[in-house]
C-alpha positions in Angstrom: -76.0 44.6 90.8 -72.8 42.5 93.1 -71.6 41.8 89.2 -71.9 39.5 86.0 -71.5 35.8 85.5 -72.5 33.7 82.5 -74.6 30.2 83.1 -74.5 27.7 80.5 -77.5 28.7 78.8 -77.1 32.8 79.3 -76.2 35.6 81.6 -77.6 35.7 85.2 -77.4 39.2 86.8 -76.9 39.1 90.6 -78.6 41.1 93.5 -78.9 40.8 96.9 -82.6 40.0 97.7 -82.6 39.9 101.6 -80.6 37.0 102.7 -79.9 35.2 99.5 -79.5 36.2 96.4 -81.5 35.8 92.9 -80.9 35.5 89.5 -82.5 36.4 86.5 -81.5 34.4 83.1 -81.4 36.4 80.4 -82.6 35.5 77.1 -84.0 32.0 78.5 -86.8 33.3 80.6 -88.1 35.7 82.8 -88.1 33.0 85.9 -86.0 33.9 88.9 -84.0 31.2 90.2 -82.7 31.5 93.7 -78.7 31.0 94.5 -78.4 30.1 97.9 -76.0 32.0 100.0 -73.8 31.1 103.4 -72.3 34.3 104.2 -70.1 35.4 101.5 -69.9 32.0 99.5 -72.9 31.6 96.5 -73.9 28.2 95.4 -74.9 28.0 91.8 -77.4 25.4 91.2 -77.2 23.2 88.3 -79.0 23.7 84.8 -78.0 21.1 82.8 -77.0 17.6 83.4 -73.3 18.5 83.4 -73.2 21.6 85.5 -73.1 21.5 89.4 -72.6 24.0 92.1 -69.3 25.7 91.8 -68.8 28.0 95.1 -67.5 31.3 94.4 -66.6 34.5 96.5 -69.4 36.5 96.6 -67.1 39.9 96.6 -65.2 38.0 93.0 -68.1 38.3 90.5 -67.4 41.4 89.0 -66.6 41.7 85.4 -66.3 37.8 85.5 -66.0 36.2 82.0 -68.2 34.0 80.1 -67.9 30.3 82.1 -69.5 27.2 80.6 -69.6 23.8 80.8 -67.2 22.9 78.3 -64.3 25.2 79.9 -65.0 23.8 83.4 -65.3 20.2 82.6 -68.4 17.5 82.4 -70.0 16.7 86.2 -68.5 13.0 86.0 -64.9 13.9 86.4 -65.2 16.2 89.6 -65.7 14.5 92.9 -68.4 13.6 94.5 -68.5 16.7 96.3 -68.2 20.3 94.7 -65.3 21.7 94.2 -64.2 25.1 96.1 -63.3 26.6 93.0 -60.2 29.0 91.9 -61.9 31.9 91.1 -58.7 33.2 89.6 -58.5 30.7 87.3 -62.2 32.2 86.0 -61.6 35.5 86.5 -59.9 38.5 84.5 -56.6 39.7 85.4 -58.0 43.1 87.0 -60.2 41.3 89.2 -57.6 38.9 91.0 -56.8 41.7 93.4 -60.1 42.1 94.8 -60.0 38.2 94.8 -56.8 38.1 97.3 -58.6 40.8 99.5 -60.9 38.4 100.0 -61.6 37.2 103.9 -60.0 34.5 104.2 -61.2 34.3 107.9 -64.9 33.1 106.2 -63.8 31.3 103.4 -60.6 29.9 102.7 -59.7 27.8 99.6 -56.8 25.7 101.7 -58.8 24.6 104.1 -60.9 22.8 101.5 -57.8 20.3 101.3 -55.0 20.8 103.9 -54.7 19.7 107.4 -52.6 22.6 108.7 -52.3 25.6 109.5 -48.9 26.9 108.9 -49.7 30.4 110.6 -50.0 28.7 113.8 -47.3 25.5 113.4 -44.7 25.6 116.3 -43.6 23.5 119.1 -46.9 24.5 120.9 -48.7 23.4 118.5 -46.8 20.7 116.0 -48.4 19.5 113.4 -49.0 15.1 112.6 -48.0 13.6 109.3 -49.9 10.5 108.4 -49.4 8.2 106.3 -51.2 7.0 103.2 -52.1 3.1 102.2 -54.8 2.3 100.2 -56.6 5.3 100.5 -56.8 5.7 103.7 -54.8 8.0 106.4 -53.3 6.7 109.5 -50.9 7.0 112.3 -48.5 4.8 114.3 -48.0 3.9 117.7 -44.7 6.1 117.5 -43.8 9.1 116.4 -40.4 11.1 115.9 -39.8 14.4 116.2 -39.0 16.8 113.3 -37.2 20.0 114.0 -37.2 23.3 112.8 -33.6 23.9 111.1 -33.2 27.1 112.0 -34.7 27.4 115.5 -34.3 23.8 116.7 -37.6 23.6 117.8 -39.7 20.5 117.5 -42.9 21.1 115.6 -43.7 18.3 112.9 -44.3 14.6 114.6 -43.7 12.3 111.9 -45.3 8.6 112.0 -41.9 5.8 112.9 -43.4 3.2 111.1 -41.9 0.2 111.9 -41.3 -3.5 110.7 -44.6 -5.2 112.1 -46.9 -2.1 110.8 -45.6 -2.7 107.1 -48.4 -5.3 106.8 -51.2 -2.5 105.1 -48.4 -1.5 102.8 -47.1 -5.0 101.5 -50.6 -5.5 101.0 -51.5 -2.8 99.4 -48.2 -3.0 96.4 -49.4 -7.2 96.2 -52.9 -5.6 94.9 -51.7 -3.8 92.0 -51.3 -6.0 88.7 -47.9 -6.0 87.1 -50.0 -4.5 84.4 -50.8 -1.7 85.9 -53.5 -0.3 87.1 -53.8 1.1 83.5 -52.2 0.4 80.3 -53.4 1.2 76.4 -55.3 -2.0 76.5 -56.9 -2.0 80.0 -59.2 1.4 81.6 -57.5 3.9 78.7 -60.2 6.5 80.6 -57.7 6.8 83.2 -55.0 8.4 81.3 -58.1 11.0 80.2 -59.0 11.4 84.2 -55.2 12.5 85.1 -55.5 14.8 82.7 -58.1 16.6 84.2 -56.8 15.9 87.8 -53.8 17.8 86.8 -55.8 20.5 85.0 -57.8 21.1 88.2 -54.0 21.0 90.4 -53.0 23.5 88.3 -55.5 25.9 88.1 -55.8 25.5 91.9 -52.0 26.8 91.8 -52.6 29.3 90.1 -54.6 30.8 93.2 -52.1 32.8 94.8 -53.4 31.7 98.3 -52.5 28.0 97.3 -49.4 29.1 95.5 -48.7 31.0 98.9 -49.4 28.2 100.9 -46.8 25.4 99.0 -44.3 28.1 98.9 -44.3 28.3 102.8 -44.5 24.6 103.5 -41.3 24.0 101.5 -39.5 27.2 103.2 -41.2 25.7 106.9 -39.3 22.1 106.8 -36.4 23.1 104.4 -35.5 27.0 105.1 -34.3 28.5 101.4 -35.6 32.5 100.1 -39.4 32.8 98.8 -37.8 32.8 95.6 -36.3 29.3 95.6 -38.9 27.7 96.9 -41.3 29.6 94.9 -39.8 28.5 92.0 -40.1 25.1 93.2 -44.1 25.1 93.2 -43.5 26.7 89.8 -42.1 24.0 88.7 -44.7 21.8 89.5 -47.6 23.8 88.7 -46.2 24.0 85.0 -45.4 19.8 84.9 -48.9 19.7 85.9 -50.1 22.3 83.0 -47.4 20.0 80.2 -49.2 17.1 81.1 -53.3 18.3 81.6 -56.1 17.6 79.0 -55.2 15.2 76.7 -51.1 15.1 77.2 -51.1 11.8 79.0 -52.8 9.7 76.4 -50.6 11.6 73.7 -47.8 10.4 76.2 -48.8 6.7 75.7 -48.9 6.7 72.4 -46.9 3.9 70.6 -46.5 3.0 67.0 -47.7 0.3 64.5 -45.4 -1.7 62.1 -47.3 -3.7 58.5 -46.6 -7.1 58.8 -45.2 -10.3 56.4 -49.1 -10.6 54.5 -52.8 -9.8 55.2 -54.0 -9.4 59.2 -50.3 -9.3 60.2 -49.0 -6.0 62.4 -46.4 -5.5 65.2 -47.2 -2.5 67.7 -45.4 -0.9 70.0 -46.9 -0.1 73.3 -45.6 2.0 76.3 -45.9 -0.3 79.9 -46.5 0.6 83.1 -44.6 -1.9 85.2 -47.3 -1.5 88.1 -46.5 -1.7 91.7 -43.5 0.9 92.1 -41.7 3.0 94.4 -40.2 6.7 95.0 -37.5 7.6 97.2 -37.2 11.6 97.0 -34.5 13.4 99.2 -34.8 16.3 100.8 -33.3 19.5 99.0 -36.9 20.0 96.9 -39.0 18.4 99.0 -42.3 19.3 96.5 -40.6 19.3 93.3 -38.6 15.9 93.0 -41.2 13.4 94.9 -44.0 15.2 93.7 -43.1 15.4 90.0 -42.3 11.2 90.0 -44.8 10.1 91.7 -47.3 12.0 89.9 -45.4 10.7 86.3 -45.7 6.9 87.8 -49.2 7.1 88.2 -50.5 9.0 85.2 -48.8 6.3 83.0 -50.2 3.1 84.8 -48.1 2.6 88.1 -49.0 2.6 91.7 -46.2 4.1 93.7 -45.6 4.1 97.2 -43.6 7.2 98.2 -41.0 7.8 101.2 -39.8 11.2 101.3 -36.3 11.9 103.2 -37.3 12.0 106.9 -37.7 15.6 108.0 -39.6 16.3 104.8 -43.2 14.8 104.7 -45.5 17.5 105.1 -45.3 19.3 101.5 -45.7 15.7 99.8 -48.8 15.1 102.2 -50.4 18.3 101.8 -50.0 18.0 97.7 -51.3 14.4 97.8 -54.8 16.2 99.7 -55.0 18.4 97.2 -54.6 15.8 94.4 -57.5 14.2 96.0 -59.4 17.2 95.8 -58.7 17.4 92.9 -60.4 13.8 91.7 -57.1 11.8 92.2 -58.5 8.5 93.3 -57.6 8.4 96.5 -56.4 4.3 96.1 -53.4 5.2 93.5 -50.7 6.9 95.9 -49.2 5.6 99.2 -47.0 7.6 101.4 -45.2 6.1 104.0 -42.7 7.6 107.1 -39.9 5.9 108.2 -36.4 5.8 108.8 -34.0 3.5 106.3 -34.1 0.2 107.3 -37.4 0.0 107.4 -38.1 0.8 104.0 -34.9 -1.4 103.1 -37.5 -4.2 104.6 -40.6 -3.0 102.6 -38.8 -3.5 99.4 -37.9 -7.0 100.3 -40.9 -7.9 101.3 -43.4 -6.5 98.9 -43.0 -7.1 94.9 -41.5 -3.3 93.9 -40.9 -3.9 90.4 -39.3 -0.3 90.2 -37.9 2.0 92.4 -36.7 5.4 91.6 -34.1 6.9 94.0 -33.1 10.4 94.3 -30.1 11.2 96.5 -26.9 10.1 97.4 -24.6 7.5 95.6 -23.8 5.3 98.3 -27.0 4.6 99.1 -27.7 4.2 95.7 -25.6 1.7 95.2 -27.4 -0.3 98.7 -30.4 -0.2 97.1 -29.1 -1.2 93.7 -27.7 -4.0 95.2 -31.3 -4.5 97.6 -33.1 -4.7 94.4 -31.1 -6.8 91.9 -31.1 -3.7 89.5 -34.6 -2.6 89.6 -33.3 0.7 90.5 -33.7 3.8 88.0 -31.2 7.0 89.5 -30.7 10.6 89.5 -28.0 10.3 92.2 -26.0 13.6 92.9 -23.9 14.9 90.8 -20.2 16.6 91.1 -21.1 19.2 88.2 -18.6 20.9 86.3 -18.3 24.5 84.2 -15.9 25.4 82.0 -15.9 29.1 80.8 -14.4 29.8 77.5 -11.8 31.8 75.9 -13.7 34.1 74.4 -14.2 36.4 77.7 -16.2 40.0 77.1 -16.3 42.8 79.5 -19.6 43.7 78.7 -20.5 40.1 79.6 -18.7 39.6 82.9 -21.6 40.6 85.5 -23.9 38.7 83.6 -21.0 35.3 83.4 -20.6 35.9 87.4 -24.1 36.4 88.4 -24.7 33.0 86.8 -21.5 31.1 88.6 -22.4 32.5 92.1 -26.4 31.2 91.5 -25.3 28.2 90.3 -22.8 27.6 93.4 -24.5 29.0 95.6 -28.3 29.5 95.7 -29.8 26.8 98.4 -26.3 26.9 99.9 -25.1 24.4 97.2 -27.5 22.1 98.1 -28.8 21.1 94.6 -28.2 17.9 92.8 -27.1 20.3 89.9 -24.8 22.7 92.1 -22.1 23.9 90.4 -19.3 22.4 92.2 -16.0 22.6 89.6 -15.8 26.0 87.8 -12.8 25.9 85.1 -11.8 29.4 84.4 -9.9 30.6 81.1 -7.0 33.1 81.8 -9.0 35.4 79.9 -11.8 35.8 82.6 -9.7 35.7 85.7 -7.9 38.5 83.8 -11.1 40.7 83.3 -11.4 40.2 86.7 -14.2 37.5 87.4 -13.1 35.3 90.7 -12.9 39.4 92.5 -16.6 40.3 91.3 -17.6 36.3 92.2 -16.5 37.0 95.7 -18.4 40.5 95.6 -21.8 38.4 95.2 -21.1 35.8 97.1 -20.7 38.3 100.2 -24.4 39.4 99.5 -26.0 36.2 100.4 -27.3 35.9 104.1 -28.9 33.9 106.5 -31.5 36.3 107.3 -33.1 36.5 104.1 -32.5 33.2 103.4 -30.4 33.7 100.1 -28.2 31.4 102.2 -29.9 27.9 104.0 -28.8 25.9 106.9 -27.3 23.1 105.2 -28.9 20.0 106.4 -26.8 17.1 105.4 -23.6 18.6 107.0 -22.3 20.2 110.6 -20.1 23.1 109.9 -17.0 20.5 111.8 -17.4 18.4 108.5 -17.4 21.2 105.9 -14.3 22.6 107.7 -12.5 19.3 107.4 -13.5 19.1 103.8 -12.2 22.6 102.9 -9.3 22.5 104.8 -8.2 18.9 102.9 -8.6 20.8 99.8 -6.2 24.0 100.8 -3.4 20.9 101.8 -3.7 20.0 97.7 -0.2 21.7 96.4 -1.2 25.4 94.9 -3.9 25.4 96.7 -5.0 29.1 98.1 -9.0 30.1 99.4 -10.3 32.6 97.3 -13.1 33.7 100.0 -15.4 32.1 102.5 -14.0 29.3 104.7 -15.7 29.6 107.7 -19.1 29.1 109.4 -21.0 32.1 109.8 -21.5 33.1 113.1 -24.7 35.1 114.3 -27.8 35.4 116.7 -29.8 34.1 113.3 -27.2 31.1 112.8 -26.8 30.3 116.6 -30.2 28.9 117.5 -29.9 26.5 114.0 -28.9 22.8 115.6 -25.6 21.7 115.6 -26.1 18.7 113.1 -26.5 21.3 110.3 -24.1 23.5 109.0 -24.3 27.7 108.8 -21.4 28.3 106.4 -19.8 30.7 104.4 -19.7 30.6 100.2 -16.3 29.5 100.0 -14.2 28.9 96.7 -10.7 26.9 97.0 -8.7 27.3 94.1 -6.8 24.1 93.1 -4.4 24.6 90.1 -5.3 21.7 87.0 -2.1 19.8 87.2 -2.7 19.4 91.0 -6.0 18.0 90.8 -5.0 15.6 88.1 -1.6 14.8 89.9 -2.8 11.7 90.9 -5.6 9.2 92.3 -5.6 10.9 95.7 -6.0 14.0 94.4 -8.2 13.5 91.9 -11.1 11.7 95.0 -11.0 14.7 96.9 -10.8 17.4 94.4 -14.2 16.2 93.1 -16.0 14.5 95.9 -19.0 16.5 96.6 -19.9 18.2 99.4 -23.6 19.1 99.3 -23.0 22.7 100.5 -21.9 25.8 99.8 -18.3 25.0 99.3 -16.8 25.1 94.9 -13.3 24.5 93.3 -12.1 27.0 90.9 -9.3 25.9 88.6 -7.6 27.8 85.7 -7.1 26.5 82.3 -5.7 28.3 79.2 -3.9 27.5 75.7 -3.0 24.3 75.6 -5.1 23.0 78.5 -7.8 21.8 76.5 -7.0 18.1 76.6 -6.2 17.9 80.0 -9.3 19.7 80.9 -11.4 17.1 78.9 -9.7 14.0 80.6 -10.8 15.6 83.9 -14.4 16.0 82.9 -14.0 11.9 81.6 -12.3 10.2 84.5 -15.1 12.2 87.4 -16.9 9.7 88.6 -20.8 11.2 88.2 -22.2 12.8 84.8 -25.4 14.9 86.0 -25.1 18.3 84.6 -22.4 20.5 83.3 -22.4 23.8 81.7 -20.0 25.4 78.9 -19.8 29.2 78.5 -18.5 30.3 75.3 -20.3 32.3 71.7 -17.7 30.0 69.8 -19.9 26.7 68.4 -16.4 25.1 67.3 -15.2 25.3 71.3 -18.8 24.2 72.6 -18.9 21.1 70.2 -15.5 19.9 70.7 -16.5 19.8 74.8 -19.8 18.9 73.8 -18.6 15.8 71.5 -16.0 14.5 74.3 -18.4 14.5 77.6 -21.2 12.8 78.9 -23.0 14.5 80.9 -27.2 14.0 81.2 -28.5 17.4 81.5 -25.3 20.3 79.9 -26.0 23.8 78.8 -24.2 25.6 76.0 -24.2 28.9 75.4 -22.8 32.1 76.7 -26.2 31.9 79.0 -25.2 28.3 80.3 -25.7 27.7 83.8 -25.9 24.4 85.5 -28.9 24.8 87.8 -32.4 25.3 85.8 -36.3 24.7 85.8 -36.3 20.8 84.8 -40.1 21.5 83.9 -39.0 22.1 80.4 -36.1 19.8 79.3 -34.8 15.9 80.8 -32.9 16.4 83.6 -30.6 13.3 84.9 -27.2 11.8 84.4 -26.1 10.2 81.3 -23.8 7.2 80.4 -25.7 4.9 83.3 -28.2 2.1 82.0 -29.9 3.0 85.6 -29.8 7.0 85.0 -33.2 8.3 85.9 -35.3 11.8 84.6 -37.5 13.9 85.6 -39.7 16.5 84.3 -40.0 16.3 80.2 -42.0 13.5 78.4 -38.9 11.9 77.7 -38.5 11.7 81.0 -41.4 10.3 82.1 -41.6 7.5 79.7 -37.6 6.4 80.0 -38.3 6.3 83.7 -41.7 4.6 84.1 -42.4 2.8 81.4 -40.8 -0.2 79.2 -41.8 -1.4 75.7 -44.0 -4.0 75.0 -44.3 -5.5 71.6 -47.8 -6.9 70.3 -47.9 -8.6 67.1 -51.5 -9.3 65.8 -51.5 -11.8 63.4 -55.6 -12.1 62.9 -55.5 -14.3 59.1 -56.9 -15.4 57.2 -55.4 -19.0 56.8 -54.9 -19.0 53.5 -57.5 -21.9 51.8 -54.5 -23.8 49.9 -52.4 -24.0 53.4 -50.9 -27.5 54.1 -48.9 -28.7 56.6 -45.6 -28.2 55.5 -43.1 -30.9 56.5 -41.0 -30.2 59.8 -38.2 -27.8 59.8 
């Protein structure tokens, strides 16, 4: 017997019968009912009316839990085709590691949805993006190339759409209804179908091999450790669990008011605003475009997304297995370009929303582009202030934190920690020495440290040296590129540079306008201020954090709840952690993350999020009667 496996109406034990298999229900009948096998893959034929072949691992069906129907889903909401299912999502925990020792040379889940093979990518054999319009995938008549940061090699080509092949897209954003293509009035199914598309993503995450293979397109186009960009599908898998089964329609729900007299109420609704757009950047290139696009269109929109140029292939590989997965394949479009092309596809076609991720100055272009229609996460110059209640026993833990926060991804995180006010009391226990300690652990080879992609090392040198002209100024560590056979083949439009802290005393930074601008312009990299502050600083720490000019994230260190409410009370910022545990970089899968104190702040990630960002309300007052039978008219008024 190969193992055990339940059918909708009873157990089927398996055997190898020649060269297929048979099965023999249990309890039902004594008939034998062939499963059909291809090498080591076993069709299950249907038995009910909702049940269709699921293919399975032959070498996996071993002490296999009951499946039904019910668990899997009805046949309706699967594609057309069968579905090359997770068998870890079915399986017991003890039998996932036979399931990863499973061949994938005969049967591979990823090749069920992707289009690469990121074994083999290189310059000798690059891989195409295409883009996406109206269902369908295409090229263009040009291409450019996409390098490998750290090797410089060419070996993604990227479609160069340009001005006179925007026709398919135009067209496709003047299709969708301003409606939506659902709302609560209009197709509700299709908030119960994204449920069950993200149900199926997920699960399909969960299968290592998938898992694996996400993980390593994120690390192929933006170089960062396993970990990081593990953490990145992570992220996604779990928005994609939040929001599965019935959490879209519970998402939607709005509210009901009783009216003046009989057959009058006023409802709130939550509205898409139908065709939109995403503009993602390119430090997560999974999480960020793939968690707003995917929030658009559960709610009602159609967006089309353009992902920052070099970093296409993780949102194209995603988008094929959301259409895998039963996404229609009509309700995304991706497009590659550079800038001014997309400038002209937002003219052109009627965007009624665009979300933009990235920097503030173009931002503020497409703010301008748009009339307003712009909702932003832009990034953020984020500040922590560590108490004044410093702990010995607590200072590995309080460092650890500051040098992942500064540092991880080379700084390049819309939520880096890029301001770190001391207290006396932890420079005293020794904090900046031990900060400079981990910070000399990170490295290029394993990653811990990333090219940094929207600098050369020429420009973070002229920052950092700006900052050590600022009087008191001193550099705590780094300073430098980092020099070696693994940093010397990276191009010389990115940077390879060491994590460097320039400490800039309080009154110097606030001495005036001048100082202020550079003390707290950000440098996406691996470069942070460290100030000191002690008794009597409070105030003048607070009007710092009031007069910076972005309010993304912040973080306050401290046990005291006095000290964290009168910081929390007097700032603004979107997304702050309080606590002796506060850090200012975190999973946005489980809270709002985006700026406060901007009518055009976007979020990402929690329902809140979702429905600030991509929906408005709509107000629907049924007034159904009767007419009263003694109603006159009255007399004008």
């Amino acid at each position: 017997m190969a193992g055990l496996i339940c059918s909708p109406v009873s157990g089927m034990a398996l055997r190898r019968t020649g060269r297929h298999r048979t099965a023999l229900l249990r309890g039902c009948s004594s008939k034998r009912t062939k499963i059909f096998a291809d090498g080591d893959v076993v069709l299950l034929p249907p038995s009910s009316s909702n049940w269709f072949p699921y293919i399975l691992p032959l070498r996996c069906i071993t002490n296999v839990r009951a499946v039904t129907p019910a668990s899997l889903g009805p046949y309706p909401s699967y594609p057309s085709k069968p579905l090359v299912r997770d068998c870890a999502s079915m399986c017991s925990t003890k039998v996932r590691a036979g399931y990863r020792a499973f061949n994938s040379s005969s049967w591979s889940v990823i090749r069920a949805f992707a289009n690469v093979d990121l074994g083999k990518l290189s310059g000798d054999s690059p891989h195409t993006v295409q883009n996406l319009v109206n269902g369908k995938w295409s090229g263009t008549r040009e291409t450019y190339d996409v390098v490998d940061p750290m090797n410089g090699e060419a070996f993604i080509k990227s479609p160069y759409t340009k001005d006179a092949e925007l026709e398919p897209f135009i067209a496709s954003i003047k299709g969708v209804p301003k409606s939506g293509l659902h709302n609560p009035l209009k197709r509700p199914e299709r908030y119960v179908l994204y449920g069950q598309v993200l149900q199926k993503t997920a699960a399909m995450l969960h299968d290592e091999r998938v898992f694996d293979f996400f993980t390593t397109c994120i690390m192929r186009t933006f170089p960062k450790s396993y970990g990081q960009a593990a953490a990145e599908v992570r992220v996604v898998r779990t928005f994609c669990e939040n929001f599965s089964g019935d959490g879209i329609r519970f998402l939607a729900r709005g509210f009901s008011v009783p009216g003046d007299h009989h057959g009058q109420m006023s409802n709130g609704f939550r509205w898409p605003f139908g065709p939109v757009a995403v503009i993602s950047p390119f430090n997560f290139p999974l999480e960020i475009p793939v968690m707003q696009f995917l929030a658009a269109a559960m709610v009602g929109n159609k967006p089309v997304v353009k992902t920052e140029a070099t970093q296409a292939l993780p949102v194209e590989q995603f988008l094929r297995l959301l259409h895998y997965c039963g996404m229609p394949t009509k309700d995304v479009d991706l497009i590659n370009t550079r800038g001014p092309v997309v400038s002209e596809l937002l003219c052109k076609a009627p965007v009624r929303l665009l979300q933009f991720t990235g920097g503030s100055a173009t931002a503020q272009h497409l703010i301008r582009l748009l009339n307003g229609r712009v909702k932003v996460e832009d990034a953020g110059f984020n500040w922590k202030i560590l108490g004044p209640d410093a702990k010995a026993e607590e200072l590995d833990y309080i460092a650890w934190q500051c040098d992942q926060d500064a540092y991880a991804l080379s700084g390049q995180k819309c939520s880096a920690q890029s301001l770190l006010a001391v207290h006396t009391s932890w420079k005293e226990l020794g904090l900046l020495e031990k900060l400079k300690r981990l910070a000399s652990r990170r490295s290029y080879e394993n990653l811990t440290l990333s090219p940094v992609l929207s600098h050369s090392n020429s420009e973070i040198q002229k920052h950092v040296d700006a900052l050590l002209k600022l009087p008191g100024a001193s550099l705590l560590f780094g300073g430098k590129a980092v020099k070696t056979a693994k940093t010397s083949a990276i191009p010389r439009k990115y940077g390879a540079y060491e994590p460097t802290a320039v400490f800039v005393p309080l009154a110097s930074i606030l001495m005036n306008n001048e100082n202020l601008e550079l003390a707290t312009t950000e440098l996406f990299g691996p470069v942070q201020v460290v100030t000191e502050w002690g008794a009597g600083d409070e105030n003048t720490l607070l009007r710092l954090m009031d007069i910076m000019k972005h309010h993304l994230t912040a973080a306050i260190v401290s046990r005291d709840p006095e000290f964290q409410n009168r910081i929390l009370a007097n700032t603004i910022n979107g997304t702050t952690y309080a606590g002796i545990r506060a850090r200012t970089t975190g999973a946005p899968q489980n809270h709002w993350f985006g700026p406060a104190g901007d009518p055009l702040g976007a979020g990402i990630g929690s329902p809140e999020a979702v429905l600030s960002t991509w929906t408005c309300h709509r107000e629907i007052v049924f007034d159904q009667g009767p007419i009263p039978g003694s109603w006159t008219t009255p007399p004008p008024s």
